[in-house]
Every structure is written in C-alpha cells, then in structure tokens.
C-alpha positions as CSV (number, residue, x, y, z in Angstrom):
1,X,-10.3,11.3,17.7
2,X,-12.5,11.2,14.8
3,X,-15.9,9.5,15.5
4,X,-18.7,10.8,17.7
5,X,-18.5,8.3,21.3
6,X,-21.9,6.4,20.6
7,X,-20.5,5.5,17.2
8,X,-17.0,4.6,17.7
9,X,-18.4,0.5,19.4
10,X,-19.9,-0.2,16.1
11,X,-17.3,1.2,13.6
12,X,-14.8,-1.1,16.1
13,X,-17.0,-3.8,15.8
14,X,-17.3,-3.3,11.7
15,X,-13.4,-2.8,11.4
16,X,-12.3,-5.6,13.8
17,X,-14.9,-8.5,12.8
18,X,-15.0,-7.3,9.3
19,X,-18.7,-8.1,9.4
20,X,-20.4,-7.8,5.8
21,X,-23.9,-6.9,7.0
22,X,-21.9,-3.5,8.1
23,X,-20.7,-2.8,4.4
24,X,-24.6,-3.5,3.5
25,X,-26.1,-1.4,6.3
26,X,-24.0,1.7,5.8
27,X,-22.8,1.4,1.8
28,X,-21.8,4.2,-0.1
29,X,-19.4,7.1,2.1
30,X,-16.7,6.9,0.7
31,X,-13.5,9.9,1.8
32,X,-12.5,10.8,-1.5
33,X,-14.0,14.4,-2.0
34,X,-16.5,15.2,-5.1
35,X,-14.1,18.1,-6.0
36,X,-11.2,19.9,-5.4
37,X,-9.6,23.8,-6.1
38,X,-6.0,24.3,-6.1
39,X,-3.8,25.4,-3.9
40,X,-4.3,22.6,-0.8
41,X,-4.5,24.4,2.4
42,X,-1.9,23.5,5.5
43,X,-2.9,23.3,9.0
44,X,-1.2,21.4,11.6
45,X,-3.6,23.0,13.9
46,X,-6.4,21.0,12.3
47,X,-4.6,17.2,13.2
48,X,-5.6,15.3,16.4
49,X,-2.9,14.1,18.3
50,X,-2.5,12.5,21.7
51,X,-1.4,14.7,24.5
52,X,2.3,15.7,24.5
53,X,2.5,15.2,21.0
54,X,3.1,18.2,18.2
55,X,2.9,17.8,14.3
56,X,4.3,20.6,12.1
57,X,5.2,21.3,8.3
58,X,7.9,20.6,7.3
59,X,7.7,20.8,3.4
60,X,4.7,22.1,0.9
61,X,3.8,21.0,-3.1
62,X,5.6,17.4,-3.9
63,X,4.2,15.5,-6.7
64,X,3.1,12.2,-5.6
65,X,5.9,11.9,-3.2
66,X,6.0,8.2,-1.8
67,X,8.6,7.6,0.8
68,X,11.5,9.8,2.7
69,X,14.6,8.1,4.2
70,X,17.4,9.8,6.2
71,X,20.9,10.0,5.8
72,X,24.0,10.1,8.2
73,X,23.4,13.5,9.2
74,X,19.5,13.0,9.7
75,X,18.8,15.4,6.3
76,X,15.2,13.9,5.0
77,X,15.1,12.8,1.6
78,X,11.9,12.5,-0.5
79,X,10.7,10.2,-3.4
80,X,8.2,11.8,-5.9
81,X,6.3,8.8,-7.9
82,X,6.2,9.8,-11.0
83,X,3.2,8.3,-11.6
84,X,-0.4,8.1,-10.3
85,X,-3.2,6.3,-10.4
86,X,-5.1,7.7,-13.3
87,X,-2.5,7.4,-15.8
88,X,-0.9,10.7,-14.9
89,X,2.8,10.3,-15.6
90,X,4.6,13.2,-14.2
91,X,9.0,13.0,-13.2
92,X,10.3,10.6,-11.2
93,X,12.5,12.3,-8.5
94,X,14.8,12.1,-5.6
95,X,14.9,15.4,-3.5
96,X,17.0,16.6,-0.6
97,X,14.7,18.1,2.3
98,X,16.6,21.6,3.6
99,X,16.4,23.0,6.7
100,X,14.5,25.8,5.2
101,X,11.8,23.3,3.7
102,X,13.3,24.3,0.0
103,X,13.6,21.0,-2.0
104,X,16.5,20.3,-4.2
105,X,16.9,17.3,-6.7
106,X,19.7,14.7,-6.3
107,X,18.3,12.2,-9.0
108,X,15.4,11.6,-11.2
109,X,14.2,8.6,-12.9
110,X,12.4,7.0,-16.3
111,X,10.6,3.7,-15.0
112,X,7.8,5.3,-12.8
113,X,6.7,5.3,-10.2
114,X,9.0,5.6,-7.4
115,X,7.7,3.6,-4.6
116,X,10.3,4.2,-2.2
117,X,13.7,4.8,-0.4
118,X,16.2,3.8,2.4
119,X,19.6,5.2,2.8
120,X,22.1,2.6,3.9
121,X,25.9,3.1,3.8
122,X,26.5,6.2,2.0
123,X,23.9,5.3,-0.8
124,X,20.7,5.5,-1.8
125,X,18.0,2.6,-2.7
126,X,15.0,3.1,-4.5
127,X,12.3,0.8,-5.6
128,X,10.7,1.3,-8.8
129,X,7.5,0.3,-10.2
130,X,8.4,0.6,-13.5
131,X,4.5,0.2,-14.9
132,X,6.0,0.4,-18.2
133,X,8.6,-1.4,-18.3
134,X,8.9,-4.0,-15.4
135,X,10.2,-3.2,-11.5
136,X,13.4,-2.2,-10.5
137,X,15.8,-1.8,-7.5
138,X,18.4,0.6,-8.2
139,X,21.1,2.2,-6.3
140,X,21.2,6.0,-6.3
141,X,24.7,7.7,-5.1
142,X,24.7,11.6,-3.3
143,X,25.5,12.9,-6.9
144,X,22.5,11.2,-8.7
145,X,24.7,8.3,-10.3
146,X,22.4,5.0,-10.5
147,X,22.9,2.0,-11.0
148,X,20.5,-1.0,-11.6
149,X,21.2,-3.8,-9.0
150,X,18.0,-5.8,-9.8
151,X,15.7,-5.9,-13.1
152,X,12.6,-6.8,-15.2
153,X,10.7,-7.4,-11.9
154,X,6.7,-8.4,-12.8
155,X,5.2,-4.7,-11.8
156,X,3.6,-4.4,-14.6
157,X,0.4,-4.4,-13.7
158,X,-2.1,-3.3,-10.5
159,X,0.5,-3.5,-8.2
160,X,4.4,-2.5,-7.6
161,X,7.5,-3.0,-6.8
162,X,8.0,-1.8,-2.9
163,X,10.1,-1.2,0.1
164,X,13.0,-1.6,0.4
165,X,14.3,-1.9,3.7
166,X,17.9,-3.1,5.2
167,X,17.3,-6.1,7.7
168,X,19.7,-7.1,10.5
169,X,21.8,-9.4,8.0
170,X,22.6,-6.6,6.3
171,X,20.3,-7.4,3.1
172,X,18.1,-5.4,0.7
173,X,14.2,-6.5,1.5
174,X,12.0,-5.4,-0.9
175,X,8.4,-6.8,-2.6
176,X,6.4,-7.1,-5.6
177,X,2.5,-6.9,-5.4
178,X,0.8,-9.1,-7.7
179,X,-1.1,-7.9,-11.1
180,X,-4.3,-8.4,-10.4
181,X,-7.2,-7.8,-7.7
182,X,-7.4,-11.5,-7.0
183,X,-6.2,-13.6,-9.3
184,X,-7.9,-13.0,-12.5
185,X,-6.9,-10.7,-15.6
186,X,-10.3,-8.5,-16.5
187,X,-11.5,-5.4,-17.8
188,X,-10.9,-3.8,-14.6
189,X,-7.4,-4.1,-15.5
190,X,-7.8,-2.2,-18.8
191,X,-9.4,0.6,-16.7
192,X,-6.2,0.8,-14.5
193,X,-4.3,1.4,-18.6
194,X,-1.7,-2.0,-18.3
195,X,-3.9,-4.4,-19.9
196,X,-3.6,-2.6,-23.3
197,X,-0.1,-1.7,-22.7
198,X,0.4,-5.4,-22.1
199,X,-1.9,-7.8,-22.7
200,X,0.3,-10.8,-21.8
201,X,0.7,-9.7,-18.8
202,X,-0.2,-12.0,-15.6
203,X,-0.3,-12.8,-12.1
204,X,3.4,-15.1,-11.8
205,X,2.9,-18.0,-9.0
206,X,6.4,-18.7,-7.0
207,X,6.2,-22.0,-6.6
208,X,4.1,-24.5,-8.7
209,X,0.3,-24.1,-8.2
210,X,-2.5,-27.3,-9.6
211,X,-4.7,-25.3,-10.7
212,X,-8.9,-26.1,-10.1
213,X,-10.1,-25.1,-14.1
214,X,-12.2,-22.1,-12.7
215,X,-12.6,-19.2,-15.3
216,X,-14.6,-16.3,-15.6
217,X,-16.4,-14.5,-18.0
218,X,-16.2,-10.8,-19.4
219,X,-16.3,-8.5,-22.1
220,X,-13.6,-7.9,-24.2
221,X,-11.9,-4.6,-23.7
222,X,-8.9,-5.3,-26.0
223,X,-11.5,-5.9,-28.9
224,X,-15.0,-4.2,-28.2
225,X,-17.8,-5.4,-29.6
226,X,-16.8,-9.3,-30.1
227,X,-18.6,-10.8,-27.7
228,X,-17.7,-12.9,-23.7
229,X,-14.1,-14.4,-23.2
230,X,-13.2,-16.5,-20.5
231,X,-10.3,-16.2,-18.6
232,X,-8.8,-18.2,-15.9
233,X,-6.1,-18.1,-13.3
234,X,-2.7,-16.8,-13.6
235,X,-2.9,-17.1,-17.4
236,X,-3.3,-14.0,-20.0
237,X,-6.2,-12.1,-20.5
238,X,-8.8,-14.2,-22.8
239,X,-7.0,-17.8,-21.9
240,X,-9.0,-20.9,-20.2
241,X,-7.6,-22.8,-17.8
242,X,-8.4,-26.6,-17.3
243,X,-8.5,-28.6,-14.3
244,X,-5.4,-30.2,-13.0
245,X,-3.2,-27.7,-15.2
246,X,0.0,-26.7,-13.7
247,X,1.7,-23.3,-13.5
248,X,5.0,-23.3,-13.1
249,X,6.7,-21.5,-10.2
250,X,9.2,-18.6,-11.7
251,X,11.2,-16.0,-9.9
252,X,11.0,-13.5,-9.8
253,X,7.1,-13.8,-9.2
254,X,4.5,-11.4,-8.1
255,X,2.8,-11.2,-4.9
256,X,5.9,-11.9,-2.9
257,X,9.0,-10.3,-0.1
258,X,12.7,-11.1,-1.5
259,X,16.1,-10.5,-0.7
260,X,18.6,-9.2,-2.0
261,X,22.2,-10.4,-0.4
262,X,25.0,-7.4,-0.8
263,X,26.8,-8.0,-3.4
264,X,23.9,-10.0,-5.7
265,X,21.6,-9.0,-8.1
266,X,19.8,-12.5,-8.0
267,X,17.0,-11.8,-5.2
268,X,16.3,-14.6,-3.1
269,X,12.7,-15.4,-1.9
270,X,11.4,-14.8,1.4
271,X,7.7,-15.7,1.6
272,X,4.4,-15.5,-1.4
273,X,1.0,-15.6,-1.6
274,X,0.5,-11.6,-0.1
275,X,-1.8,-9.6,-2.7
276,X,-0.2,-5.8,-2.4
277,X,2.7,-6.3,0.3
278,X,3.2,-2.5,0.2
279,X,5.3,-1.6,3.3
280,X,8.0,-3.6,4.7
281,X,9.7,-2.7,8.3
282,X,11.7,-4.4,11.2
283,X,10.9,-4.7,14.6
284,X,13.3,-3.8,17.2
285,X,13.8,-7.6,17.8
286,X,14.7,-7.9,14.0
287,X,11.8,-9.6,12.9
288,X,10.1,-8.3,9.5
289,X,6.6,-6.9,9.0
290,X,4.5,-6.3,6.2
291,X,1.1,-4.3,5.5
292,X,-0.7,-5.8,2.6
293,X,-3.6,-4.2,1.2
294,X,-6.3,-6.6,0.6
295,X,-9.0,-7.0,-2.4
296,X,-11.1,-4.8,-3.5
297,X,-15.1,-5.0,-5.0
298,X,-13.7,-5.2,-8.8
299,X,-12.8,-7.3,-11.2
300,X,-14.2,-10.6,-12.7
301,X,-13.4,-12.1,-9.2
302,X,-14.3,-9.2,-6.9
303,X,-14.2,-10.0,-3.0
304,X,-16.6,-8.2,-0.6
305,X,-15.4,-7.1,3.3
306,X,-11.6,-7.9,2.9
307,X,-9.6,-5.6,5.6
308,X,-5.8,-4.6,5.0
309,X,-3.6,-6.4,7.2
310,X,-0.7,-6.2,8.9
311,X,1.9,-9.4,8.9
312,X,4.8,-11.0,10.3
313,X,6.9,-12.5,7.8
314,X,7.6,-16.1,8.0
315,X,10.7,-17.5,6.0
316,X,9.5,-19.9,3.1
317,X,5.4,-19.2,3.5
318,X,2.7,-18.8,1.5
319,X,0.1,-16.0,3.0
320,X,-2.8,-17.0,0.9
321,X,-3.0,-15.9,-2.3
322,X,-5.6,-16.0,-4.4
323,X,-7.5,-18.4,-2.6
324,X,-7.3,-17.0,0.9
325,X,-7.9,-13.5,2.5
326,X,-6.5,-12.9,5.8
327,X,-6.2,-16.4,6.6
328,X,-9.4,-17.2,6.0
329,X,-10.9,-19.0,2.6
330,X,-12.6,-17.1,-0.1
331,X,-15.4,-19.7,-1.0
332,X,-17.7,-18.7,1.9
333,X,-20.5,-16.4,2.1
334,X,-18.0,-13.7,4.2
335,X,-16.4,-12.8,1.0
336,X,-19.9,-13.3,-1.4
337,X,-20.7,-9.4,-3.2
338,X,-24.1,-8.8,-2.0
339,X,-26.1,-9.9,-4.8
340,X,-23.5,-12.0,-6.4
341,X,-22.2,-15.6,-5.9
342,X,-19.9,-17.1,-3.3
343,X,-16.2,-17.0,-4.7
344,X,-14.5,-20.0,-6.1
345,X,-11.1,-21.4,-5.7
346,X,-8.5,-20.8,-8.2
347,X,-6.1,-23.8,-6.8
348,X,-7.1,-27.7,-6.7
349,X,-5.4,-27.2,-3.7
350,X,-3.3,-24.8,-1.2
351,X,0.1,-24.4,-1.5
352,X,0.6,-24.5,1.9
353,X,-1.5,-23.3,5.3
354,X,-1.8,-19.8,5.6
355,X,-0.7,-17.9,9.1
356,X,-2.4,-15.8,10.9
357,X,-2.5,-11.9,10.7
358,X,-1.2,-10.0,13.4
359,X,-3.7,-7.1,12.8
360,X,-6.7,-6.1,10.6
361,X,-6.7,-2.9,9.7
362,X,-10.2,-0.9,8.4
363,X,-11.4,-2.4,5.2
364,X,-10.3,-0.5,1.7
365,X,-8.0,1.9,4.9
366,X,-5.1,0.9,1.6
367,X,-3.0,0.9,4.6
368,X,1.1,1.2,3.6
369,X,4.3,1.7,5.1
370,X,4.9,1.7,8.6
371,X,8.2,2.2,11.5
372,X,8.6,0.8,14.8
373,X,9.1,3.3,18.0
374,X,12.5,2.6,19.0
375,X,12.8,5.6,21.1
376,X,11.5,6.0,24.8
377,X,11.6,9.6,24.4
378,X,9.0,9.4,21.4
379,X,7.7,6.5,23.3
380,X,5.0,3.3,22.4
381,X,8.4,1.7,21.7
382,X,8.2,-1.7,19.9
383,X,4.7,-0.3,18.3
384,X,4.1,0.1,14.8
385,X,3.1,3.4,13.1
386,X,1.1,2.7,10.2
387,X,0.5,5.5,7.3
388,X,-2.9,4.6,5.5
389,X,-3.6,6.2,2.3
390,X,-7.5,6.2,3.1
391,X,-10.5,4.4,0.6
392,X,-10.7,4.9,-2.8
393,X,-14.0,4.3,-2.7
394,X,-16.4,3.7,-5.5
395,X,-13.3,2.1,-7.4
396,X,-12.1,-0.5,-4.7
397,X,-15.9,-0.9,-3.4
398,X,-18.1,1.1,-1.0
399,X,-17.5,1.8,2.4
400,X,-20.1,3.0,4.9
401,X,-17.5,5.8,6.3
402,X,-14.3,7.6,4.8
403,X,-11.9,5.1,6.2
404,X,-8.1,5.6,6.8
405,X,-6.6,8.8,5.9
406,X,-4.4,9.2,9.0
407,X,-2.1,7.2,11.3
408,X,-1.9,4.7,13.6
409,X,-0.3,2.5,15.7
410,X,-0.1,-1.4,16.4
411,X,0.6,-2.8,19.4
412,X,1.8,-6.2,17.2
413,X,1.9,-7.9,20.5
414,X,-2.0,-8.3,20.8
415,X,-3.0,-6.3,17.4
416,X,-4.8,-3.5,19.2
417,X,-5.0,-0.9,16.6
418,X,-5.2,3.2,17.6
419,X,-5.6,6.6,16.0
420,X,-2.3,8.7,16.5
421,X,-2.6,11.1,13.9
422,X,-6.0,11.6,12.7
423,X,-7.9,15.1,11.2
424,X,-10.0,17.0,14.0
425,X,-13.7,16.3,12.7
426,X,-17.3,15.7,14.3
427,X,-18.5,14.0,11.5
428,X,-17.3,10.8,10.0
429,X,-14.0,12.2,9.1
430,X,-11.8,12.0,5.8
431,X,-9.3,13.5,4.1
432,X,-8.3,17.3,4.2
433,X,-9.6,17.8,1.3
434,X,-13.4,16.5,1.9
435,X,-13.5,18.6,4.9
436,X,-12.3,21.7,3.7
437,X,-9.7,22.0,6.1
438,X,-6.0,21.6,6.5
439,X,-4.6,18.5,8.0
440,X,-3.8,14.7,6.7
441,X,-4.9,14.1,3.1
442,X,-3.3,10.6,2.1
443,X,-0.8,9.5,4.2
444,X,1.5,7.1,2.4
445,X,4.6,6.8,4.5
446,X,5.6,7.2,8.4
447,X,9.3,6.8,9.2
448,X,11.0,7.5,12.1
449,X,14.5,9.8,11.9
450,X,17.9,8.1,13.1
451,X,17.2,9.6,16.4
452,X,13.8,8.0,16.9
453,X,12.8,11.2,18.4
454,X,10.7,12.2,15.1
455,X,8.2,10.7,13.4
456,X,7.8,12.0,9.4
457,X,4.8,11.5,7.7
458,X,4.4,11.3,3.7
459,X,1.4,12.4,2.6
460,X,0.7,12.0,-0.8
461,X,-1.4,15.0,-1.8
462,X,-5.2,15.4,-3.2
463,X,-6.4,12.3,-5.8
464,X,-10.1,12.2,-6.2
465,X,-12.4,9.1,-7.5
466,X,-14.6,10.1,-9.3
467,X,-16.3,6.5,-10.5
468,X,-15.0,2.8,-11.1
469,X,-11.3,3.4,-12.6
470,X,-11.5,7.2,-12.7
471,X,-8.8,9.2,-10.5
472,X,-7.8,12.5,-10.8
473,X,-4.7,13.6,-9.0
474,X,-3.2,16.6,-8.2
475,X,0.1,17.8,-8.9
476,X,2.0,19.8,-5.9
477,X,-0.5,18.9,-3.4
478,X,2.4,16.6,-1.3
479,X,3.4,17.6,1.7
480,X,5.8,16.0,4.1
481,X,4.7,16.1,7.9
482,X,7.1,16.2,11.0
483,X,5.7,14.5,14.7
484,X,7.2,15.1,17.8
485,X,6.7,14.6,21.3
486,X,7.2,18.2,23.8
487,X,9.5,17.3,26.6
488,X,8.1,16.6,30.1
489,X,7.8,19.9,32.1
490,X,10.7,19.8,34.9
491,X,9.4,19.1,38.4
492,X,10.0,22.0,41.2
C-alpha cells in the first residue's frame, strides 16, 4: 500500500531479518516532518485500505489522546495524556465521544499522562503514568468520581504505566515500562526532563539479578562542567556497580505485566524482563499479548537494529531485559552502533531463558496497542491489529524510511505481518503531516467496539523531532478514526 513493488522485497527483508547493513545503507529518513502549520487537515479519502473496507472521522482536535474504550451501550470514550514527549504538560482527561462527534468531559486527572482505558462493569479504569509522581491505576465512575486502586508504581522515568485490560479471570492486567533505554541511567535521561526531577530514580529488577560490574561513562548533566561519572546497572545516576553485586528483586518493579485480582490493590506479577510493554490484549482463546517497543540508538548503552515486537505472555518469565533483545543476546556485533563497540552484559548471568517473539515488527515502528478480530463480519478473526505510533527518528536512531505510522495486522499464528491501514503515498510514506495530506498521523491505539464490527483508531496528533531529545507537539491535532467493513452486495 505504501512502497513502490521493486522496493517492498528489500524493506521486507530489512524489517523481518532486522539486518544492520540495511540501517547503514539507507541511514537517515526518518517520518517525523521538518515542520508543521496548524490546523491538521482530515482526509479519510487519503488512507489505503483493503477492498471492502471504509475508514471515516469520527472526532477532530484531542490533545494527545491515548486510548478509547466502550461502554455498555457501545458510546466511545477517549483518554487525552496530558502529557507529551517534550515536556509539554497539558490536562489529563476522560471524554465521552457523541454521536455528533462533540466531546464532553466525564473526568480529568493530576498525575500525567493518561496511558489508557477499559470499561468493565459499569466503571472506568485508567492507567496513569504519573511522570511526576509515580504510576497509577485508578477507577473512574460515569460521574468522574476516582478512586486509586493501585499506587506509587516506578513510571517515573522513560517509560509508563500501561494498559489495562480485563482478562478471562476477571482481573485488571496492566504494565510498567522500565526507566531507561537499556539498562543504564545517562544523560539521555536528563534530555527526556526525569533525571533532574529525580535523580534517584532507576531501572527496579523483579526478581534478584548478580550483577557483571559493567559501568559506563558520561558527562554529568546534573552538575555540568565536573568532569566523567560512571554509572552502572540498575543503580542511580553517577553510582558504580561491582562484580558479583546483587540487586534485590522489589515489587512493584519496572519492565514488567501484573495483575491486579478484584478486590486487591496488591498487583501480582505476571512476567519481567520486557523494555516498554506498551499494549496489552487477549486473544480470543484468552491467552495475553503484548507489543513491546524495543531500544533505541541513545543513551550510554545505545543498541543498533532492535525491532518492536509483539509477545505472548508466559506466566512467571523473564523476556530478556537488559541483556537480551528479542530473544537474542546483546553482546554480538547485531546490536554493535556502527562505529562503536559490541554491547556488554549487565547480568553475571540470565535470570532465566528468554522465549521467542511471536512477531517483529519494523525497527523504531514504536509499535503500541493492539485488538484481536473477533468478528467474521469484520473478518481476519483471531488476527491482531496493531496501532504503531511511527519512528521518532533522529531521537531513537536513524531509519532508512519513515517507518510505522499506520496499522497492521498479525496473523500470531505464523507472525506474518500486513498493512491494513496505511496513508496513500508513492514515495516512502510517513505521517500525514510529512506528506501534506490528510490521513494517519500517529496512530497509538486500535480497539475494536463491543460488536466487533468496528475497528477505532487513536491517533495521537502531529509531534515533530526536531534533534536528539527535542519534540514538539501539537495541541488539538488528535483525531479518533472509525474502520468498517461495507456489507457484501446481495446476489440476484
């Protein structure tokens, strides 16, 4: 739908092997565009879709909206952040979706951002990241009473609190991304504004990690001018680490799915070791997914050619972090920066023996939540729909096309990845935005409604990079998408 036929064999080949020498040939094209002019055009008319299938507006100028969720009567309901990357702290806010596409608030928040939302049994659940002052799962009723069911969760730094879903048992499944890019507190963490808000602040093992003595060197953003620190694994900022040290386990912990048990507040742990578990979904057999967006080029411990990918969660495992990518080692020329040195090992050894993904997505695609199909009318039932937020490329590392910005769909039975909803474009494609046109910009979000008949996208609005740890976002650039598929024409 996007690439030009001769090109599409070696962007497949790039995205499925994940082959470095790709990244070196083609460096540099990142999707984000160079500049943007408010207001953000709409035009369903310029999204590819496959035959049958129709996407439409179905609400214009959210703020960072996240997530949307349903309730009994299939009304959508949207979460607005609150927060971006960038440091641009707007209001946190729960909004009803009318028919009319007019938005009215049912709730708003203090602990930023909102990440997202399910509605299960008359109520409300929201994860928040709370980037100032620890994650959160909270309980929001129809007349915008909340009440905190779980607290002081370790989102304090890269990465947030996420979901939650409802599982088969009846449970509240949720995750926490860890703080760092891979397992070392750096300047690139002060760029991102938490290291300074809190320089303690660390990546939180669940279980007890023997750790190898590795540190790293870097300036010293929290006191220019001073000269190198070292810094080691899941310690503070400016803290060696010597061989053999242990770090205790501690829950809650970063980097990690949990439970939540009605009528708890003590979450229960599911499975550690994921990076940025951002979206969390069940399968109609009830088994539980997760995308995780993997490394990026930054950092004291940067990682080169890590994809996003998608996972079936296993109860009690350890997925690899921050020693392993995608089930794969990190000390091995795959993961080397070009130019730089082969990674090291954080751990004197494993915690356990990573699985397997069940799909790599695009490298840097950031790609987030996701449904399953349960509907034959909608059809590709038992497939996931993946919404992916699309590079944020120079900050995360360079890519040699826009990558993500769209949706697609998993066949998790074989990992066979395709486009669904991607912007019309002869080129390399991108966001909305770059090509001066009116479709997908950053999707964040697909979720099917209770019918299974419609499939909403969230899409995020315009955010531009304009160098390492520079965004600028745009406020009222959101807009929530609606998928259908036209019913088959009767035969004479």
């Amino acid at each position: 739908m996007r690439f030009l036929p001769f090109a599409r064999p070696l962007l497949a080949a790039c995205a499925l092997l994940l082959l470095p020498g790709c990244f070196r040939l083609f460096a540099g094209g990142g999707g984000a565009a160079a500049d943007f002019q408010p207001p953000r055009r709409v035009n369903p008319a310029d999204v590819a879709l496959p035959e049958g299938y129709r996407i439409e507006v179905v609400a214009t100028g959210l703020t960072y909206p996240t997530g949307v969720t349903f309730d009994d009567d299939g009304t959508p309901y949207v979460t607005e952040s609150g927060y971006s990357y960038g440091e641009d702290f707007a209001q946190a806010r729960l909004l009803r979706v009318e028919k009319d596409g007019r938005l009215t608030e049912v709730a708003r928040g203090d602990h930023p951002p909102w990440t997202g939302v399910t509605w299960h049994q008359g109520a409300f659940y929201v994860a928040e990241g709370g980037v100032e002052g620890g994650g959160r799962i909270v309980r929001l009723m129809p007349d915008g009473r909340a009440t905190p069911l779980v607290s002081n969760l370790p989102s304090l730094g890269d990465h947030h609190t996420n979901g939650p879903v409802v599982g088969p048992d009846g449970a509240l499944y949720f995750s926490v991304g860890t703080a760092t890019n891979a397992g070392i507190v750096g300047p690139d963490n002060a760029s991102m504004g938490w290291l300074k808000r809190n320089p303690a602040f660390h990546d939180l093992p669940c279980r007890d990690v023997t750790l190898a003595g590795v540190n790293y060197p870097s300036d010293n953003p929290l006191a220019p001018n001073t000269g190198s620190v070292q810094t080691g694994a899941f310690v503070p900022f400016g803290t060696e680490t010597k061989p053999g040290q242990v770090i205790k386990g501690t829950m809650p912990c970063g980097g990690a799915v949990f439970r939540l048990v009605p009528g708890s507040t003590a979450p229960e742990l599911v499975a550690w070791g994921f990076r940025n578990p951002f979206g969390l979904a069940f399968a109609p057999n009830g088994r539980l997914y997760v995308t995780e967006n993997g490394h990026d080029v930054r950092g004291s411990r940067p990682l080169f050619g890590v994809a996003d990918h998608l996972w079936e969660v296993e109860q009690g495992a350890w997925y690899g972090f921050p020693d392993f990518a995608g089930g794969k080692p990190v000390d091995q020329e795959w993961f080397k920066v070009p130019g730089g040195d082969v990674p090291k090992r954080l751990l004197q050894e494993p915690p356990g023996t990573p699985p397997q993904p069940v799909a790599f997505f695009g490298v840097h695609s950031s790609s987030n939540r996701l449904d399953f199909s349960r509907s034959t009318e909608f059809g590709h039932v038992g497939e996931a729909f993946v919404a992916q937020f699309g590079d944020q490329s120079p900050d995360t590392g360079d890519t040699m096309a826009p990558v993500g910005f769209k949706v697609v769909r998993v066949d998790v039975s074989n990992g066979v990845i395709e486009d669904f909803a991607a912007n019309k474009d002869k080129g390399s494609g991108g966001p909305a935005s770059k090509l001066d046109k009116g479709g997908l910009e950053r999707p964040i979000d697909a979720r099917f409604d209770p019918s299974g008949r419609a499939l909403y996208v969230v899409d995020y609005g315009v955010m531009l990079v304009k160098a390492k740890g520079v965004f600028i976002p745009f406020e009222k650039t959101g807009v929530l998408w609606r998928i259908t598929r036209a019913a088959p024409e009767a035969k004479p």
